[in-house]
mmCIF file of the N, C-alpha and C atoms, coordinates in Angstrom:
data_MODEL
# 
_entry.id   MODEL 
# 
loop_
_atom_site.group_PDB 
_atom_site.id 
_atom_site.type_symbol 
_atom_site.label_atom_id 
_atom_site.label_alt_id 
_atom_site.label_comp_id 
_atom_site.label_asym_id 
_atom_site.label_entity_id 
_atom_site.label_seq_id 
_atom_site.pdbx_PDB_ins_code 
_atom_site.Cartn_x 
_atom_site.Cartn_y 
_atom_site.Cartn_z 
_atom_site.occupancy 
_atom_site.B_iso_or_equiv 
_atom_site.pdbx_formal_charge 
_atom_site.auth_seq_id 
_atom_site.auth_comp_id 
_atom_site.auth_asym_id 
_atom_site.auth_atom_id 
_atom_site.pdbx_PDB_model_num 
ATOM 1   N N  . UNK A 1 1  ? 226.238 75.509 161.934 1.00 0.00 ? 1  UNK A N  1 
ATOM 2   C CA . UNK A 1 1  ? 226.482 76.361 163.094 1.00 0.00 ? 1  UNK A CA 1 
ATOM 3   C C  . UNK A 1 1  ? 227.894 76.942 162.992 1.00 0.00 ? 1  UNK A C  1 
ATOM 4   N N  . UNK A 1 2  ? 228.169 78.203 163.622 1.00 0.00 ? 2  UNK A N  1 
ATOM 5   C CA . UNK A 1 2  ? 229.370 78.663 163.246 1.00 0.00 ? 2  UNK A CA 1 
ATOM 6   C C  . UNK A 1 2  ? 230.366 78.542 164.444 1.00 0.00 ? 2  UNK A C  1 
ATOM 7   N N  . UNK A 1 3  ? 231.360 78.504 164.054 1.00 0.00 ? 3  UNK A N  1 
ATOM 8   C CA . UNK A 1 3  ? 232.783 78.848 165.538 1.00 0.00 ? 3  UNK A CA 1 
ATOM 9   C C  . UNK A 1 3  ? 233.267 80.326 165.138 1.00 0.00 ? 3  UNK A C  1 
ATOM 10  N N  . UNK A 1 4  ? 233.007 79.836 167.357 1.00 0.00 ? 4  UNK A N  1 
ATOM 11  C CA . UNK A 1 4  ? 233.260 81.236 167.698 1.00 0.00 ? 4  UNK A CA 1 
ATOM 12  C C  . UNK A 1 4  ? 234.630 81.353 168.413 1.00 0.00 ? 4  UNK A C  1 
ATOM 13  N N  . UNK A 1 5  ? 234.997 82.752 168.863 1.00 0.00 ? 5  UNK A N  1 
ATOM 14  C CA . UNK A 1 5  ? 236.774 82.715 169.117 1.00 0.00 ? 5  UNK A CA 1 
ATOM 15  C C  . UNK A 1 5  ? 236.157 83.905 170.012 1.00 0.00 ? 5  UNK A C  1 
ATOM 16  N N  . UNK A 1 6  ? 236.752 84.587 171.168 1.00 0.00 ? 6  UNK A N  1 
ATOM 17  C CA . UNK A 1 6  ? 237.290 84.982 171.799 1.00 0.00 ? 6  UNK A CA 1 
ATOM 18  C C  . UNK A 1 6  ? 238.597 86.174 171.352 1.00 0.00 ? 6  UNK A C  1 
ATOM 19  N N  . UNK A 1 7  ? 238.706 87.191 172.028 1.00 0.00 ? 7  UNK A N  1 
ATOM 20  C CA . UNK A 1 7  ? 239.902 87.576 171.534 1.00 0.00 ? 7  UNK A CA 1 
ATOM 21  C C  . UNK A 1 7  ? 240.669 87.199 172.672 1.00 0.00 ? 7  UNK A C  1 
ATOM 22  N N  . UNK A 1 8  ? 241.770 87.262 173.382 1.00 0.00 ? 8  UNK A N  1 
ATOM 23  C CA . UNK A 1 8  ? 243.114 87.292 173.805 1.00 0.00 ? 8  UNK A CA 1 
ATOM 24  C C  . UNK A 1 8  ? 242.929 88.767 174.649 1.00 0.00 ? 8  UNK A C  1 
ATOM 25  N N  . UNK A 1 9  ? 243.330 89.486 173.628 1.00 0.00 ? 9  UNK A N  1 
ATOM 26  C CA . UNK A 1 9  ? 243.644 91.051 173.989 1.00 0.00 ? 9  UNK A CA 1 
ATOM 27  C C  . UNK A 1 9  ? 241.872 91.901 174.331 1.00 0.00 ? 9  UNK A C  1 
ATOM 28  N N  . UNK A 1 10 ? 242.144 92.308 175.592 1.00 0.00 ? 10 UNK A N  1 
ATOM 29  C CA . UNK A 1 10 ? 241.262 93.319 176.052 1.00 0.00 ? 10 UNK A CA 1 
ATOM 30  C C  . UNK A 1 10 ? 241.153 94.746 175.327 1.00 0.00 ? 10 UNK A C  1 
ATOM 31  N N  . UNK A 1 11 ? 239.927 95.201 174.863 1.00 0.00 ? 11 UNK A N  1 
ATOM 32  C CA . UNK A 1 11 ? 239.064 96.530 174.546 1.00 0.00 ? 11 UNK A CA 1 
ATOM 33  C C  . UNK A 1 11 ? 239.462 97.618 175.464 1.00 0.00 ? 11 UNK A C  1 
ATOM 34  N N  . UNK A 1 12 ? 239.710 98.683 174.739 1.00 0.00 ? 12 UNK A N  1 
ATOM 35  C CA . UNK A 1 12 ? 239.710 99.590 176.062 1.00 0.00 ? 12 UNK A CA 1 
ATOM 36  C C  . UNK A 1 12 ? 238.694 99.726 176.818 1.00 0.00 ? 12 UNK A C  1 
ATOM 37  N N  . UNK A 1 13 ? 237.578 99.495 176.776 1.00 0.00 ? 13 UNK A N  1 
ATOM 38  C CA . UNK A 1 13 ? 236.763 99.391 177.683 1.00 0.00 ? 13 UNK A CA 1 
ATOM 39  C C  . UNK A 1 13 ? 237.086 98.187 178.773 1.00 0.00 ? 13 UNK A C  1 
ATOM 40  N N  . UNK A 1 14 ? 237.757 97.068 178.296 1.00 0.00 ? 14 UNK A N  1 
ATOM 41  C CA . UNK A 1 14 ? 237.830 96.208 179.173 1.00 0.00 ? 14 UNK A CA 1 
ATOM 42  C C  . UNK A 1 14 ? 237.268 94.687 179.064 1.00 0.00 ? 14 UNK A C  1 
ATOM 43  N N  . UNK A 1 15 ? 236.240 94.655 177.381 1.00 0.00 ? 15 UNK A N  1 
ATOM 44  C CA . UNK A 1 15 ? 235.824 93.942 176.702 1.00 0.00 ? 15 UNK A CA 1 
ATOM 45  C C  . UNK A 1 15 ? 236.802 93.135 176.149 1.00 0.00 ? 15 UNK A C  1 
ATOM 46  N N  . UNK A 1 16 ? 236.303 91.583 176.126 1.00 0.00 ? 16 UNK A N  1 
ATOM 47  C CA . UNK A 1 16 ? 236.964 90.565 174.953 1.00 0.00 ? 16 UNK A CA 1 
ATOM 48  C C  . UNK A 1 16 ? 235.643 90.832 174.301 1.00 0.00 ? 16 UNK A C  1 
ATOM 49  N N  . UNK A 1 17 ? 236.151 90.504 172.973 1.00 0.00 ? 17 UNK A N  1 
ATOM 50  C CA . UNK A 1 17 ? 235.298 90.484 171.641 1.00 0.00 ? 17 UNK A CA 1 
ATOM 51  C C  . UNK A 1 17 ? 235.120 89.320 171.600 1.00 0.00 ? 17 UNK A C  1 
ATOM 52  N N  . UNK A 1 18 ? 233.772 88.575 171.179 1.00 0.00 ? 18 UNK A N  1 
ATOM 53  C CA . UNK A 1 18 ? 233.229 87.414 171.117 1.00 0.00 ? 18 UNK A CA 1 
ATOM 54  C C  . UNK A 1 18 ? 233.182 87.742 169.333 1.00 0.00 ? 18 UNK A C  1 
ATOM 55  N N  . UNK A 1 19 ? 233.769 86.483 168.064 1.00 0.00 ? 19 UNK A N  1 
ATOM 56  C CA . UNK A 1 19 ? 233.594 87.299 166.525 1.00 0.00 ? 19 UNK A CA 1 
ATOM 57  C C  . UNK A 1 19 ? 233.523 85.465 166.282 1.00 0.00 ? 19 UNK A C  1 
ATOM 58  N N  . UNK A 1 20 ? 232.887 85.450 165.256 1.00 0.00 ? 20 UNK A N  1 
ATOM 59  C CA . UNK A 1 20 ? 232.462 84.451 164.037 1.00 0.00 ? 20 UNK A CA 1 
ATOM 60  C C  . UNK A 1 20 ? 233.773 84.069 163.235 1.00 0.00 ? 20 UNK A C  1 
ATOM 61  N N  . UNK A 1 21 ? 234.178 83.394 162.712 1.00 0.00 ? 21 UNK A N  1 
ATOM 62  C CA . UNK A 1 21 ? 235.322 82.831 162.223 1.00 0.00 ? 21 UNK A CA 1 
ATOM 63  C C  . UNK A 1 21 ? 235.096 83.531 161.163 1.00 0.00 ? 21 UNK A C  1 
ATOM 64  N N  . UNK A 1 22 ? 234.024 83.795 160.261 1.00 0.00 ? 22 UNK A N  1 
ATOM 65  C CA . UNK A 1 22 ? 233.910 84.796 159.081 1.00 0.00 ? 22 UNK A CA 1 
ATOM 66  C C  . UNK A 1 22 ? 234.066 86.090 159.411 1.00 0.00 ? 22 UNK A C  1 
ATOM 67  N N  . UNK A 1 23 ? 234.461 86.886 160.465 1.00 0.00 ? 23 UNK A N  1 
ATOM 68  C CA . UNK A 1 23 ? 234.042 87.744 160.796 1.00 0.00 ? 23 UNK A CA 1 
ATOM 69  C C  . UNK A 1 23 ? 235.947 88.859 160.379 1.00 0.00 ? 23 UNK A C  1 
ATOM 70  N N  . UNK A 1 24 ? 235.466 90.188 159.641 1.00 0.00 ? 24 UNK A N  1 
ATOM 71  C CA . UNK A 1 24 ? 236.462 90.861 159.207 1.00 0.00 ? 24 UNK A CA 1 
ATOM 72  C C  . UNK A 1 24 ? 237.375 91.228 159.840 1.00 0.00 ? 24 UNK A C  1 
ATOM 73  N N  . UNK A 1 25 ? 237.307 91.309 161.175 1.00 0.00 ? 25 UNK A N  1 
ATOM 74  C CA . UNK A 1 25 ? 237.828 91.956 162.650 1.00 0.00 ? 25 UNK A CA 1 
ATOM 75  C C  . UNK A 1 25 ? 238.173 90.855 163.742 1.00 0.00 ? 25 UNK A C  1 
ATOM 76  N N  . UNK A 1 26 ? 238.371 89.310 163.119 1.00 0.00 ? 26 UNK A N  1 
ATOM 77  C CA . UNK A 1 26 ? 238.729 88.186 163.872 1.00 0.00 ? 26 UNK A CA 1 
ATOM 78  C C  . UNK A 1 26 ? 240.313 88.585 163.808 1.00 0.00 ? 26 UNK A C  1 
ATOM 79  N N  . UNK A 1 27 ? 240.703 88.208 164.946 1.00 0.00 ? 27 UNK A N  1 
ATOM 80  C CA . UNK A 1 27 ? 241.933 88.811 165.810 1.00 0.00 ? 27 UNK A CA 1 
ATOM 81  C C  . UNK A 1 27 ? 242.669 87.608 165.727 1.00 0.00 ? 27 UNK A C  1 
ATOM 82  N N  . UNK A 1 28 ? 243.780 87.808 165.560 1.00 0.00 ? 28 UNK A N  1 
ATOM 83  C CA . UNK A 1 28 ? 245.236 86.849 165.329 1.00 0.00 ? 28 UNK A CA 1 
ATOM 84  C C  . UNK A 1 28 ? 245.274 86.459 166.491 1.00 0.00 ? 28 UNK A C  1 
ATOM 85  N N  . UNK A 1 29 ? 245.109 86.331 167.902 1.00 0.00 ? 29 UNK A N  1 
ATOM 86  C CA . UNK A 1 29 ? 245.245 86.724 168.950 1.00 0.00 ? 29 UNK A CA 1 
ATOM 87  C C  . UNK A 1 29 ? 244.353 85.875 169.734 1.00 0.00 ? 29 UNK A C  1 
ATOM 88  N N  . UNK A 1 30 ? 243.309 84.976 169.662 1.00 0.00 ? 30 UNK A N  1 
ATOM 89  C CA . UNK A 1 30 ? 242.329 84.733 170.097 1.00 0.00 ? 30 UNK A CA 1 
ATOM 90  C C  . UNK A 1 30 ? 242.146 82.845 170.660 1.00 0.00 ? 30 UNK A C  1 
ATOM 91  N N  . UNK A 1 31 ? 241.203 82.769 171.555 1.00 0.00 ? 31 UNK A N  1 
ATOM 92  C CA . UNK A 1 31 ? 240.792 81.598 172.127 1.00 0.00 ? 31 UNK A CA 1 
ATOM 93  C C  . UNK A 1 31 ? 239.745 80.689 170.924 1.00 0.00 ? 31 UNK A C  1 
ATOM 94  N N  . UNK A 1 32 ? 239.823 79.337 170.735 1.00 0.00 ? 32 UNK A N  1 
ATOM 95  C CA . UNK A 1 32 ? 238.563 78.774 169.494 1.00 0.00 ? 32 UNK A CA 1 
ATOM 96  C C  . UNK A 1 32 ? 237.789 78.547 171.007 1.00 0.00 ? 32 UNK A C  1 
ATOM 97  N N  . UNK A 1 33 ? 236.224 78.931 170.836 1.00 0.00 ? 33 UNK A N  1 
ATOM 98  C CA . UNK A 1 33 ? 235.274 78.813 171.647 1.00 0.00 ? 33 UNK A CA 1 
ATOM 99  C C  . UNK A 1 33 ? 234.455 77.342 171.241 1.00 0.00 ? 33 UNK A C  1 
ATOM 100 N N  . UNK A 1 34 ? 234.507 76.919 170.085 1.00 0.00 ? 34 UNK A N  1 
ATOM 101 C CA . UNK A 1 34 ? 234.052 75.600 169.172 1.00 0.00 ? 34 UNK A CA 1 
ATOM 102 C C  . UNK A 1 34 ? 232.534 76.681 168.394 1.00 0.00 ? 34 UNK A C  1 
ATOM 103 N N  . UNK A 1 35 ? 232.074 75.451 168.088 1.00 0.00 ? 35 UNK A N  1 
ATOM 104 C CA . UNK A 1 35 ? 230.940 75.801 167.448 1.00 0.00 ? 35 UNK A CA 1 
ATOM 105 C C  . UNK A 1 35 ? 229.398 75.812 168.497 1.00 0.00 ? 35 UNK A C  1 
ATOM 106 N N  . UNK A 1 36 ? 228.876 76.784 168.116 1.00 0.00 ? 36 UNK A N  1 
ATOM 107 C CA . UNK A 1 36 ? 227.682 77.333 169.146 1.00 0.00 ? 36 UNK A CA 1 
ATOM 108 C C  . UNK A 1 36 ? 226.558 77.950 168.059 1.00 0.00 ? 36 UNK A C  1 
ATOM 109 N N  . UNK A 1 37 ? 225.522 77.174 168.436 1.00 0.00 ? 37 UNK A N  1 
ATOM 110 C CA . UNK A 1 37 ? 224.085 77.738 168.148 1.00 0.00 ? 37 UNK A CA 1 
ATOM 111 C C  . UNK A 1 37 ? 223.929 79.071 167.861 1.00 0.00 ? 37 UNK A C  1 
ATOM 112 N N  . UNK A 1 38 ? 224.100 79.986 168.902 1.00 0.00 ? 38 UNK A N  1 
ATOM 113 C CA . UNK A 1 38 ? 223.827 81.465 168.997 1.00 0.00 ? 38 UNK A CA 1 
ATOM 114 C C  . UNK A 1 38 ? 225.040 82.272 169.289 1.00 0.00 ? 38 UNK A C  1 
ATOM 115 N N  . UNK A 1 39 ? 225.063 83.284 168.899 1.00 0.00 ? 39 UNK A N  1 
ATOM 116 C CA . UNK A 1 39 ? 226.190 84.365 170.108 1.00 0.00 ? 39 UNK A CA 1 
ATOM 117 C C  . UNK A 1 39 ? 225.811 84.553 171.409 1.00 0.00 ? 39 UNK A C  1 
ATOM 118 N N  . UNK A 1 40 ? 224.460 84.194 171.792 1.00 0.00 ? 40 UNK A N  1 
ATOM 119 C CA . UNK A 1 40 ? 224.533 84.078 173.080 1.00 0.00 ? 40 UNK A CA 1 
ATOM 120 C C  . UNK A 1 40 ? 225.210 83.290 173.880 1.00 0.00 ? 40 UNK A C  1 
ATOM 121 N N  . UNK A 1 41 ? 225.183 81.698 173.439 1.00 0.00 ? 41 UNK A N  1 
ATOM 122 C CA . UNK A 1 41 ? 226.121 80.656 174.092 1.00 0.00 ? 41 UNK A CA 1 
ATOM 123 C C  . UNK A 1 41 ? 227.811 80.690 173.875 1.00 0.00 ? 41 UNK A C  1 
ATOM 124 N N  . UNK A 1 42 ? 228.074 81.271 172.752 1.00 0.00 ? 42 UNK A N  1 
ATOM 125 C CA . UNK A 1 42 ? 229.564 81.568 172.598 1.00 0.00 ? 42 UNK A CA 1 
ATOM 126 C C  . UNK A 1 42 ? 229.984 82.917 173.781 1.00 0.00 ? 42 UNK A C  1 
ATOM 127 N N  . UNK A 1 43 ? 229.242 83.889 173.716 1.00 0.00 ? 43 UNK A N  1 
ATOM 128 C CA . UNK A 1 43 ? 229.783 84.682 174.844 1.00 0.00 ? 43 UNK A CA 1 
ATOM 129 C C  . UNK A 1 43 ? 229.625 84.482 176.200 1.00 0.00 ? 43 UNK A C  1 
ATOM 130 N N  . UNK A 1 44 ? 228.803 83.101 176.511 1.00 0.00 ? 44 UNK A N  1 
ATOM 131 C CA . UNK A 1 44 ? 228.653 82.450 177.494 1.00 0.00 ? 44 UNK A CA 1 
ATOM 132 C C  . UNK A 1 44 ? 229.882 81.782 177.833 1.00 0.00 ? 44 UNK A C  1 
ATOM 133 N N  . UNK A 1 45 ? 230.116 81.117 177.109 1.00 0.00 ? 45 UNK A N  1 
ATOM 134 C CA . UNK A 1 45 ? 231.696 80.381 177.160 1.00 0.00 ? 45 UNK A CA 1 
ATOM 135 C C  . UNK A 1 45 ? 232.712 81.147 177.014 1.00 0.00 ? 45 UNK A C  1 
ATOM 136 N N  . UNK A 1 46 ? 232.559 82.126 176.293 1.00 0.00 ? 46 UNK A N  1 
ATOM 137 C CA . UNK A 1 46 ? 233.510 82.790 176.517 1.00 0.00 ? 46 UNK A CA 1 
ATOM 138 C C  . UNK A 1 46 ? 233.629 83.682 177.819 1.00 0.00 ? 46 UNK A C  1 
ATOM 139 N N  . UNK A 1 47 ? 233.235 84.050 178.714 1.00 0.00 ? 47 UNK A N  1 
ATOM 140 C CA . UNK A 1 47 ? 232.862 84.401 180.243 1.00 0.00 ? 47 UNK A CA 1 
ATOM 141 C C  . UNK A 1 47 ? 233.962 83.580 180.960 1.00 0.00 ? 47 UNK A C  1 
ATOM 142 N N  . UNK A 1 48 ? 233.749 82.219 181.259 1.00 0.00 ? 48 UNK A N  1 
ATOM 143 C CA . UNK A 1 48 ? 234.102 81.085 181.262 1.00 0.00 ? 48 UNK A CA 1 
ATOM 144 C C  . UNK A 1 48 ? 235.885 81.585 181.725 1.00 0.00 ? 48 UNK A C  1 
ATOM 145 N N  . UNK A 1 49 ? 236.389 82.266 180.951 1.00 0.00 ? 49 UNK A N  1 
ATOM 146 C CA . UNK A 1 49 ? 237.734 82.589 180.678 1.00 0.00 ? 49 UNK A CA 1 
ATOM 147 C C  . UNK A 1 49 ? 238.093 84.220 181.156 1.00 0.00 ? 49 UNK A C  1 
ATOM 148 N N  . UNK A 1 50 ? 237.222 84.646 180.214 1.00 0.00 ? 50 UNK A N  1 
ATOM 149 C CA . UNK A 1 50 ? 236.857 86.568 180.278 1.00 0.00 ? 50 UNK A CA 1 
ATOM 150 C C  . UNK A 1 50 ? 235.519 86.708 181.146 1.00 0.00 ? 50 UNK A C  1 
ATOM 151 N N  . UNK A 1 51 ? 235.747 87.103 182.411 1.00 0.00 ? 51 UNK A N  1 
ATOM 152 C CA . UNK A 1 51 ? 234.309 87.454 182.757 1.00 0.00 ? 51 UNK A CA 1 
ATOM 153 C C  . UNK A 1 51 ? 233.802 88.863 182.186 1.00 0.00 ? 51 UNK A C  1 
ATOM 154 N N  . UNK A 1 52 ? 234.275 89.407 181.739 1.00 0.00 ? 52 UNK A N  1 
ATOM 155 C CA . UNK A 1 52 ? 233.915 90.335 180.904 1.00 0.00 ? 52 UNK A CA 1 
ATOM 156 C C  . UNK A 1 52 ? 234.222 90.513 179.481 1.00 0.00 ? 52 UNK A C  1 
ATOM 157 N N  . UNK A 1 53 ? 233.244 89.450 178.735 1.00 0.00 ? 53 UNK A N  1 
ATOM 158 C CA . UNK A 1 53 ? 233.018 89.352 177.035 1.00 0.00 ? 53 UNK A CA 1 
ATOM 159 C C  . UNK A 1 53 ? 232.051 89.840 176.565 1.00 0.00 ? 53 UNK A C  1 
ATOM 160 N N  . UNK A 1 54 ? 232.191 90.246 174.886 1.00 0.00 ? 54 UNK A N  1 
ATOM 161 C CA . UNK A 1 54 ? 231.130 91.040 174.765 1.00 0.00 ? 54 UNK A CA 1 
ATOM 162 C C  . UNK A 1 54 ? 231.186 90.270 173.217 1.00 0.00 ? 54 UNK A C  1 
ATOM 163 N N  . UNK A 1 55 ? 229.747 90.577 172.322 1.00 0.00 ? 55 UNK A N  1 
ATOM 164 C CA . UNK A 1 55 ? 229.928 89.700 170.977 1.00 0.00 ? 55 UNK A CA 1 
ATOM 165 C C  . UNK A 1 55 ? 230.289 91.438 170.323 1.00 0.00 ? 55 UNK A C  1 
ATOM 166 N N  . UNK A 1 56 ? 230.887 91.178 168.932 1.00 0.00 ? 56 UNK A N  1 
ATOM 167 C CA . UNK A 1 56 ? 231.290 92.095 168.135 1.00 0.00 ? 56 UNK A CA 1 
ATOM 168 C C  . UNK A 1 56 ? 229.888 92.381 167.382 1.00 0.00 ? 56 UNK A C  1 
ATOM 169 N N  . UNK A 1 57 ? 230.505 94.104 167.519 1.00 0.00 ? 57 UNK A N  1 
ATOM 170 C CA . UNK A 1 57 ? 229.248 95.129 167.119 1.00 0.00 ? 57 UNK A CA 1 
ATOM 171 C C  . UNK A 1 57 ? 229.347 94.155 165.250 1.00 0.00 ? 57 UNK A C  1 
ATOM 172 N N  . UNK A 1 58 ? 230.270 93.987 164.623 1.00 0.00 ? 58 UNK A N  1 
ATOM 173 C CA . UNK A 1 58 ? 229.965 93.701 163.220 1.00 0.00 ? 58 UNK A CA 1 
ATOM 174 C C  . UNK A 1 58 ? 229.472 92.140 162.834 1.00 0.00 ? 58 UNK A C  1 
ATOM 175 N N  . UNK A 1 59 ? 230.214 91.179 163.865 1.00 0.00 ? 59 UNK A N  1 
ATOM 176 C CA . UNK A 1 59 ? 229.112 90.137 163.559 1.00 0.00 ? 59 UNK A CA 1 
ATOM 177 C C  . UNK A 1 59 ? 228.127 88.929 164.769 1.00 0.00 ? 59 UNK A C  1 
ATOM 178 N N  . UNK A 1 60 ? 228.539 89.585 165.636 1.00 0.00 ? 60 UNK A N  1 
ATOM 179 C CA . UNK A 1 60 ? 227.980 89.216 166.294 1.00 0.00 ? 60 UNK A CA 1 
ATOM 180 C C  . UNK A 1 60 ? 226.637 90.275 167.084 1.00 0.00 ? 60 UNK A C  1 
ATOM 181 N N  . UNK A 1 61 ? 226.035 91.327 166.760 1.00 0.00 ? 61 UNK A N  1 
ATOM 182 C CA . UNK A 1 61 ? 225.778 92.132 166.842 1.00 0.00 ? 61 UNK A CA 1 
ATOM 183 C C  . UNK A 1 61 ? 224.764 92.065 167.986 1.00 0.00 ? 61 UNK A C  1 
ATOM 184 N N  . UNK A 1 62 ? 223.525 91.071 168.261 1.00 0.00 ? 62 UNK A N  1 
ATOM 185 C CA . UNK A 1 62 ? 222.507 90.596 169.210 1.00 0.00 ? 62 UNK A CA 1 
ATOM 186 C C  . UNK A 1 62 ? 223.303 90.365 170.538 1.00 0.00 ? 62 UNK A C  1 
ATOM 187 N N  . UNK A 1 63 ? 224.415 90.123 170.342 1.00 0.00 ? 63 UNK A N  1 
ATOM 188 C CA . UNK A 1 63 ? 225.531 89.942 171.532 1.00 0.00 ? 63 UNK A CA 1 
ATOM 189 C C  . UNK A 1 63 ? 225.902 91.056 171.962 1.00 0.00 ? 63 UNK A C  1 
ATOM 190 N N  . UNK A 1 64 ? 226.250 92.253 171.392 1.00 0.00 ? 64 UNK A N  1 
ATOM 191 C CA . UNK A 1 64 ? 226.988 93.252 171.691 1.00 0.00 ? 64 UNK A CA 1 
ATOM 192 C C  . UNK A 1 64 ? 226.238 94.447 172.307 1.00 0.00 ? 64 UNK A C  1 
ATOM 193 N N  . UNK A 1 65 ? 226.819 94.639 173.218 1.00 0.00 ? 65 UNK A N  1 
ATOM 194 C CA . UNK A 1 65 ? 226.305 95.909 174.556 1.00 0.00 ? 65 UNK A CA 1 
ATOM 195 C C  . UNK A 1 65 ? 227.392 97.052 174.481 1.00 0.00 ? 65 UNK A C  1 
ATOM 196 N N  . UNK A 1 66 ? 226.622 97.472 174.672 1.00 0.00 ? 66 UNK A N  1 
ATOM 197 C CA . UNK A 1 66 ? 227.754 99.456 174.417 1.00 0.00 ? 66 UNK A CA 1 
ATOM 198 C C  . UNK A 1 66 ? 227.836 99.654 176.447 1.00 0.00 ? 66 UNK A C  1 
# 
């Protein structure tokens, strides 16, 4: 199962990025969410903190809402 992170810094939209520890666009900047089953439960937890999280269009993609 993978860990997930959170970013820190808000999207201009207003989004935290929910990203995979493998993920190219993981942010220096960010919360460890631990390890989670799905991107659904990581952007769950990540809420938790950010009520407005979103998973990243590149790896978290089933997560991510435009």
């Amino acid at each position: 199962m993978p860990r997930y992170y959170v970013n820190h810094e808000q999207q201009a939209n207003g989004d935290h990025e929910v990203h995979v520890e493998t993920c190219g666009f993981l942010p220096s900047n960010r919360l460890d969410l631990g390890i989670h089953y799905t991107c659904q439960d990581a952007v769950r937890e990540a809420k938790r903190y950010y009520s407005q999280s979103n998973g990243c269009y590149w790896c978290s993609r089933p997560c991510h809402t435009t």
